[in-house]
Every structure is written in structure tokens, then in C-alpha cells.
N, C-alpha and C positions, 0 to 999 in steps of 0.2 A: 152608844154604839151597839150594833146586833150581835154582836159576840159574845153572846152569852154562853154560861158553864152549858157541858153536855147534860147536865140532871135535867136544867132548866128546858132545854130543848125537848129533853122526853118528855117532858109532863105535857107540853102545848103543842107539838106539832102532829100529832092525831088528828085533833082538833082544829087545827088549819089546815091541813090537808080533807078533812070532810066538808069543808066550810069552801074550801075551792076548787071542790070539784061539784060542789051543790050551783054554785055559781056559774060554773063553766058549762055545768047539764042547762040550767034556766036559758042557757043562752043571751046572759045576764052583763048588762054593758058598763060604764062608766060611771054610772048613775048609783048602781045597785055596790060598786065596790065604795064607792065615795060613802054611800048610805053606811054598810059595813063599817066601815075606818071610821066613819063619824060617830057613829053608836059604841064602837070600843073606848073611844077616847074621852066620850059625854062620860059612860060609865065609870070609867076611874076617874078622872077629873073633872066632873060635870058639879059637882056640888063646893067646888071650893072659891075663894077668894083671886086675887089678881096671882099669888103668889102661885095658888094651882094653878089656872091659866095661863100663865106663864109658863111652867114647866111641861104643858100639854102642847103649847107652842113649840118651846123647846123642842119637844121629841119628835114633833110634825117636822119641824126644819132638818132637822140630823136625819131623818127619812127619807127627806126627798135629797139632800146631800150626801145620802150613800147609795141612793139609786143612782144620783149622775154619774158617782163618781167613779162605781163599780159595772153600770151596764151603759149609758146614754156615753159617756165618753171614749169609751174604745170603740161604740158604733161609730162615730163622730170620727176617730184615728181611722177606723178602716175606711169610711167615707173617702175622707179626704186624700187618703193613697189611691182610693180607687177614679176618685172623679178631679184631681189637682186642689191647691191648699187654694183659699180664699184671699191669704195675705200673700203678698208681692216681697 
């Protein structure tokens, strides 16, 4: 989960805040964030076994499970007040 302590927070979000706004200057698309996330992830668990890989897995899935869960599904609830539900 991203809920990490406040320390933890101080140390890295500098650092991704200069890192996404270098992105956002480039005019930098899909391609180049995919690049980014893959080159984090290769570097901490790029040299290990199934058992790394696995837990690099892990954290790629609970990432994309806290994005829906926290932005994609409340667009999805406002949607569907705005334009009628799909199910009958």
C-alpha cells in the first residue's frame, strides 16, 4: 500500500516531483512514463530470482489496484450519474 510514514515521504517526493515535471516539460507521453516505472522497478528488482519477480509483480498489481480504486472508480460513479447506469 502507498501509505507510507511521513519521513518516508520526505526523503522521495522532491525527487518525484522533479522527475514529473521534467516529464510534463518534454511533452513526454505514455511511452516515456512506462520507460520511467520500468527502469525503477528493473533497479530494485531486476537482478533477483522468481521470488524478486514476483514481489516486483506484486507491487506493479497493488499500483494499478490503487489507482482504480482511488481515481478510475469514482470517474466511473460520476459517469454513470451523469450519463445512466449500464446495468438494468
Amino acid at each position: 500500500m502507498p501509505y507510507v510514514k511521513q519521513e518516508t515521504r520526505k526523503l522521495v517526493d522532491g525527487e518525484i516531483r522533479e522527475l514529473v515535471v521534467a516529464i510534463i516539460n518534454e511533452g513526454s507521453n505514455e511511452g516515456t512514463v512506462n520507460y520511467v516505472l520500468t527502469s525503477i522497478i528493473d533497479s530494485i528488482y531486476g537482478g533477483g530470482g522468481y521470488a524478486v519477480f514476483n514481489k516486483a509483480m506484486g507491487v506493479l498489481s497493488c499500483v494499478q489496484h490503487e489507482i482504480y480504486r482511488r481515481r478510475i472508480s469514482v470517474y466511473e460513479d460520476l459517469k454513470k450519474v451523469e450519463n445512466g447506469d449500464v446495468f438494468k
